[in-house]
C-alpha positions as CSV (number, residue, x, y, z in Angstrom):
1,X,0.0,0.0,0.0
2,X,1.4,3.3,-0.8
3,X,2.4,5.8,1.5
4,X,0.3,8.8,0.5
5,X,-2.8,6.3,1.2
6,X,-1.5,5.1,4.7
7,X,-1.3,8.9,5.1
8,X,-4.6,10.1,3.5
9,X,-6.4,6.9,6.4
10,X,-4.5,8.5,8.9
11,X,-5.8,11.9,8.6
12,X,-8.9,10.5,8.2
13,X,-9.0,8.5,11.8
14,X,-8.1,11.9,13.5
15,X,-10.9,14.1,12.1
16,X,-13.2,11.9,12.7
17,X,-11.8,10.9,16.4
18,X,-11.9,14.7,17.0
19,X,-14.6,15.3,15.7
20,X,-16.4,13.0,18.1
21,X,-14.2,14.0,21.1
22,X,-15.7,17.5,20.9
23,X,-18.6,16.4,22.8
24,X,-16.8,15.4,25.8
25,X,-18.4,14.3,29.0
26,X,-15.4,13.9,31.7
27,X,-14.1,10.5,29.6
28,X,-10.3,11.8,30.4
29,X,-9.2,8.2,31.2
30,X,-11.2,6.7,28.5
31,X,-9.6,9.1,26.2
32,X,-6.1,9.0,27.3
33,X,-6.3,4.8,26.9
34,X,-7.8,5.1,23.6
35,X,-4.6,8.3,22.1
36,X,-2.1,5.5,23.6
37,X,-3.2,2.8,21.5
38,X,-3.7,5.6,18.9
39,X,-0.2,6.3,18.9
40,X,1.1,2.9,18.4
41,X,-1.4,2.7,15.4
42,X,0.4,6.1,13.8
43,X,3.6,4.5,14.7
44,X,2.5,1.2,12.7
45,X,1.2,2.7,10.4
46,X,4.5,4.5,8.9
47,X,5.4,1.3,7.3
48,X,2.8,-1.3,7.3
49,X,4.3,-3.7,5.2
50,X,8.1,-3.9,7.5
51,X,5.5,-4.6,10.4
52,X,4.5,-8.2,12.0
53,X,1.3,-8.9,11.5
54,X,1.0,-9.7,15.2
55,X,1.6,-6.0,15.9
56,X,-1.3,-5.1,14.3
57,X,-3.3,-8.3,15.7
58,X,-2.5,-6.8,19.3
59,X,-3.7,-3.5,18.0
60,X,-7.2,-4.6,17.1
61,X,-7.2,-6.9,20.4
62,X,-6.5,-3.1,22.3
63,X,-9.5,-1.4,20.5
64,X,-11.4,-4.4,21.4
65,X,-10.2,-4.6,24.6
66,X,-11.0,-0.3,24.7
67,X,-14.8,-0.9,23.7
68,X,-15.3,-3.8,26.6
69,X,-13.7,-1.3,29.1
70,X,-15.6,1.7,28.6
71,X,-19.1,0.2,26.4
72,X,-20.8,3.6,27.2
73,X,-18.2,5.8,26.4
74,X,-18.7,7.9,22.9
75,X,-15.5,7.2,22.5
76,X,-16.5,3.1,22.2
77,X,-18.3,4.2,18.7
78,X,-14.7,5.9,17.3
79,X,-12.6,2.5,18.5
80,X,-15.2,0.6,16.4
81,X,-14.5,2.6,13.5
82,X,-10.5,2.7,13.8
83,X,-10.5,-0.9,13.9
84,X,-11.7,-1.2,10.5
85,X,-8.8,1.6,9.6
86,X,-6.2,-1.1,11.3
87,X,-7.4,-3.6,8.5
88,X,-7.4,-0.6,5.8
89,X,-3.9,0.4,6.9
90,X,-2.6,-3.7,7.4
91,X,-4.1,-4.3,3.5
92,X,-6.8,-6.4,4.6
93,X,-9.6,-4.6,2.6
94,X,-12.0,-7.5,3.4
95,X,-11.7,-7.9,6.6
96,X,-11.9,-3.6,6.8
97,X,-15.6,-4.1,5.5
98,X,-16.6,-6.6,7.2
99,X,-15.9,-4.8,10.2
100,X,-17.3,-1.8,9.0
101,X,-20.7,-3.6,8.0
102,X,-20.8,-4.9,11.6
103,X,-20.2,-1.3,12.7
104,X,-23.1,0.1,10.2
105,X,-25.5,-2.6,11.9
106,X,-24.0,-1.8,15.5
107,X,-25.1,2.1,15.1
108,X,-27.9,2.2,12.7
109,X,-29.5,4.2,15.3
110,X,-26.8,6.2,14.9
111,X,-26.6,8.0,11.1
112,X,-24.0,10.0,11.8
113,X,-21.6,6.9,13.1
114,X,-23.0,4.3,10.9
115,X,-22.2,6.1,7.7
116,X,-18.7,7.0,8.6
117,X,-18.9,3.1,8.3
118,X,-20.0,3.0,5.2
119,X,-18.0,5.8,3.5
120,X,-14.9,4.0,5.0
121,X,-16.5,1.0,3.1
122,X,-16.4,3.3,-0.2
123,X,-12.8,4.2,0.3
124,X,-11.6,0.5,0.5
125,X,-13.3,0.6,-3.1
126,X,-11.2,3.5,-4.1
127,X,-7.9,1.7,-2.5
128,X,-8.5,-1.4,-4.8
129,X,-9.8,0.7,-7.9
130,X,-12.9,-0.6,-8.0
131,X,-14.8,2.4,-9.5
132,X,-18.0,0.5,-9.6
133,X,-17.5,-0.7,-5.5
134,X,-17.4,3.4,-4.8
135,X,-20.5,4.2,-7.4
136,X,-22.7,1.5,-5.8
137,X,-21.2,3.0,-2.5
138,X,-22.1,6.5,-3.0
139,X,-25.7,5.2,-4.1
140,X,-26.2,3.4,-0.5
141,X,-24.9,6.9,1.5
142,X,-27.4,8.7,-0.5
143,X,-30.2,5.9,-0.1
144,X,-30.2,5.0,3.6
145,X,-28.1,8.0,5.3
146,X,-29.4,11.2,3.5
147,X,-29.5,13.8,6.0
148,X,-25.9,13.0,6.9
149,X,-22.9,15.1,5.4
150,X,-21.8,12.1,3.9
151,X,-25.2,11.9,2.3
152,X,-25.2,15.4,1.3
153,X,-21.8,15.4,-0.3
154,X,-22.2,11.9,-2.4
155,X,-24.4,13.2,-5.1
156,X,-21.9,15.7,-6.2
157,X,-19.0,12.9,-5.7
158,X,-20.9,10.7,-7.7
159,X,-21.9,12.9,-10.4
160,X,-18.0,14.2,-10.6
161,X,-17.0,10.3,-10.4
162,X,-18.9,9.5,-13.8
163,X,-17.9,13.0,-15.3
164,X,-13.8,11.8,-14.4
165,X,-14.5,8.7,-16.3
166,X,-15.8,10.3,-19.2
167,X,-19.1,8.4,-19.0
168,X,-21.1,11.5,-19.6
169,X,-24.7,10.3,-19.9
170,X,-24.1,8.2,-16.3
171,X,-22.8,12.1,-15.5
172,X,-26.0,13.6,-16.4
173,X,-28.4,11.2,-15.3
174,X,-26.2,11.5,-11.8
175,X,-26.3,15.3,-12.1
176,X,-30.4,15.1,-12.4
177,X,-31.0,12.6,-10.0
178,X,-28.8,15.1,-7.0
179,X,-31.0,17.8,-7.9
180,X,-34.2,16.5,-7.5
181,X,-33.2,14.4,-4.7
182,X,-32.0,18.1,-3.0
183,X,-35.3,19.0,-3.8
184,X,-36.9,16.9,-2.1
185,X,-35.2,17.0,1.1
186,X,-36.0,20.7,0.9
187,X,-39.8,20.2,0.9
188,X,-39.5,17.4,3.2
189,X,-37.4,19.7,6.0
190,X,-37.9,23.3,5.4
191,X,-36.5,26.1,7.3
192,X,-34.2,24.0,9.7
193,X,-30.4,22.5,8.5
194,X,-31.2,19.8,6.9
195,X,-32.7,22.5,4.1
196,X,-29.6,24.7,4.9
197,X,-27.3,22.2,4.2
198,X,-29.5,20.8,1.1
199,X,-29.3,24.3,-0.3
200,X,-25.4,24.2,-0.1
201,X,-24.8,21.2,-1.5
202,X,-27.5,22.1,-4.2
203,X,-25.6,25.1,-5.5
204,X,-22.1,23.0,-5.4
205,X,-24.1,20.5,-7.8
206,X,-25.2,23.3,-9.9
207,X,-21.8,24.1,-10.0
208,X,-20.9,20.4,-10.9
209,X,-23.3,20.2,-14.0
210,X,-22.1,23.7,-15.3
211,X,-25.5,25.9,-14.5
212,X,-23.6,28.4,-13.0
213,X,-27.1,31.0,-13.2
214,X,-29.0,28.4,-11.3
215,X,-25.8,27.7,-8.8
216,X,-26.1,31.5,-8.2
217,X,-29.3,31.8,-7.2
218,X,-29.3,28.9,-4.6
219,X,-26.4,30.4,-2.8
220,X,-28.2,34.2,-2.9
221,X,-31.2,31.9,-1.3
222,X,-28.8,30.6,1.2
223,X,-27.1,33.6,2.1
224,X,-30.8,35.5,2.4
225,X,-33.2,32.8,3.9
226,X,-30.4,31.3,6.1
227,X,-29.1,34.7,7.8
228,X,-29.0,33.6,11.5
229,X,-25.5,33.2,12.3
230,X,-26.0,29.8,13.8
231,X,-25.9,29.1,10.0
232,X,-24.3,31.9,8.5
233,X,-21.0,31.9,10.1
234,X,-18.5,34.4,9.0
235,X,-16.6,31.9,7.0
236,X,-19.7,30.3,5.5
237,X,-20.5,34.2,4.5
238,X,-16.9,34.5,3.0
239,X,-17.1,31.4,1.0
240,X,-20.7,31.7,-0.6
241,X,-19.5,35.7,-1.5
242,X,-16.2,34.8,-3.1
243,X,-17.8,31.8,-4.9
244,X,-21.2,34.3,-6.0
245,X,-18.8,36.9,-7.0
246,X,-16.3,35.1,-8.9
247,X,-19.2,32.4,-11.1
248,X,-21.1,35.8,-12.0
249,X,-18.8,38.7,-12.0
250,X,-15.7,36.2,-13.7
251,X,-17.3,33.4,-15.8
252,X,-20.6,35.3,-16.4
253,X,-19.9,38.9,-16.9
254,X,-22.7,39.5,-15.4
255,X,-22.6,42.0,-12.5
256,X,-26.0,43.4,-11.8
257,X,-27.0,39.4,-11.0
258,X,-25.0,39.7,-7.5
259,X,-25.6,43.1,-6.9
260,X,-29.7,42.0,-6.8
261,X,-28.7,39.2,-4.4
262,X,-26.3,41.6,-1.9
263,X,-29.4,44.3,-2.4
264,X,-32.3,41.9,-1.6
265,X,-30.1,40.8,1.1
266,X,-30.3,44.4,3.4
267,X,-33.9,44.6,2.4
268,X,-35.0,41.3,4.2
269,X,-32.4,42.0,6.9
270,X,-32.1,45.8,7.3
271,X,-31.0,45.5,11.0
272,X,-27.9,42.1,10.5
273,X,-24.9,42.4,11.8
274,X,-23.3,41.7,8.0
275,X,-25.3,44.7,6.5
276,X,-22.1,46.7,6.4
277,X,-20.1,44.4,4.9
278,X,-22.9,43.5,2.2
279,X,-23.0,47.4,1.5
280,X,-19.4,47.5,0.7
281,X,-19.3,45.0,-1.7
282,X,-21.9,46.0,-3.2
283,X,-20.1,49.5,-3.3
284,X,-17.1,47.5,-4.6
285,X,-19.0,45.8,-7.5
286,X,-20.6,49.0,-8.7
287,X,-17.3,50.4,-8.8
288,X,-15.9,47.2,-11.2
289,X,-18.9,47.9,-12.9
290,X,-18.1,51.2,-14.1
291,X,-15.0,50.4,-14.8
292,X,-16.1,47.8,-17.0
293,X,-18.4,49.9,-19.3
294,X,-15.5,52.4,-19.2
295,X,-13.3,50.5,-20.5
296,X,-15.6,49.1,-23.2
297,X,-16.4,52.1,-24.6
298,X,-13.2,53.6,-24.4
299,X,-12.8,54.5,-28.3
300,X,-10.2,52.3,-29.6
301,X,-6.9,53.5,-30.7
């Protein structure tokens, strides 16, 4: 197994385990025990194939040992999950999703555990080169876990997956299937994140299939019915901006379509914190703008 792959696992395993850890509740042993059998994983892990099997035998046998000791910890439902990683990282892609079946079943209570499962399961596909494994993988995330990330993410993976193979009717059919299955998890949940994130994921889709237009006016929909800031972070704010300003103002030549967005924006929230910063972009693109038609109609020497 190459290096950059052992790697790419590796980072992997920690978001997720920190991810999880975020919600802590006093587990300081349980979390100390499980970084020390972390560590000899990382350590493992450098070289896999200069390493005994037997190393990475008592490895498994710690995280197993980890889950008995501490069954009610949160931290039980990241051990499960690593352990499939040990058989990812060891080359035993098999016995990785078996495991990771078994954890699937274990949490399917649990979306948001069960289909890191599952996308693991996806990536032991992409490991082997089995493009069709990952297709059939993205179509289970977006069937059974659909109001996960993982579930929001895979129809734009999967639609960019058939576009990277050149299959461009699989691409389209792909592409058309995402958006209406955003659209239905908008009229299903509105107003509340699932609808937030659908939105998002929506507009990156948009993106995906090349209807830039349409891309833009789902993120002015995010960025206008989405203004509380326990959605609208500052960084969400900066990304959706830069990405409106550069598909319209950049690819489109069309300026006056953000302006309408940033506009409408202070209208339905005269009194937000981001007015100001709306106002001076929009003072900003009015200024490109002139200097646009300037230029344009500069007579020509």
């Amino acid at each position: 197994m190459k290096r950059a792959v052992v790697a790419f696992i590796l980072i992997l395993a920690g978001v997720f385990a920190l991810f999880t850890m975020l919600d802590r509740n006093g587990d300081f042993v349980a979390e100390r025990d499980l970084w020390r059998i972390n560590n000899r994983f990382a350590k493992a892990s450098r070289d896999p194939q200069i390493v005994p099997d037997s190393t990475f035998r008592q490895i498994v046998a710690d995280y197993n040992a980890f889950i008995q000791q501490y069954p009610e910890s949160h931290l039980a439902r990241v051990a499960h999950i690593l352990i499939g990683r040990v058989y990812m990282v060891k080359g035993d892609l098999a016995k990785g999703r078996e495991k990771y079946e078994e954890v699937a079943k274990l949490y399917a209570d649990e979306p948001k555990i069960a289909v890191e499962a599952v996308a693991d399961i996806g990536r032991t596909y992409a490991i082997e080169n089995n493009a069709q494994g990952v297709i059939q993988n993205y179509e289970r995330v977006i069937r059974e876990y659909p109001l996960t990330m993982h579930g929001m993410q895979a129809p734009i993976l999967l639609t960019k997956l058939h576009a990277s193979r050149g299959d461009t009717q699989r691409a389209q059919d792909a592409y058309r299937a995402g958006i209406a299955h955003y659209q239905k998890l908008i009229k299903e949940y509105p107003g509340g994140s699932t609808e937030f994130n659908a939105l998002r994921s929506m507009g990156t889709l948009y993106l995906a299939g090349g209807d830039r237009r349409k891309a833009i006016e789902t993120f002015g929909k995010v960025l206008i019915n989405f203004s509380d800031q326990k959605y609208m972070t500052s960084k969400r704010v900066a990304t959706i901006v830069r990405t409106i300003n550069t598909v319209a103002i950049v690819d489109l030549k069309d300026y006056d379509f953000p302006l309408s967005i940033y506009r409408e924006f202070i209208k339905a929230h005269p009194q937000h914190p981001y007015r100001p910063r709306f106002e001076q972009i929009i003072e900003s693109i009015e200024l490109l703008k002139e200097s646009k038609v300037t230029l344009d109609t500069a007579p020509q020497r």
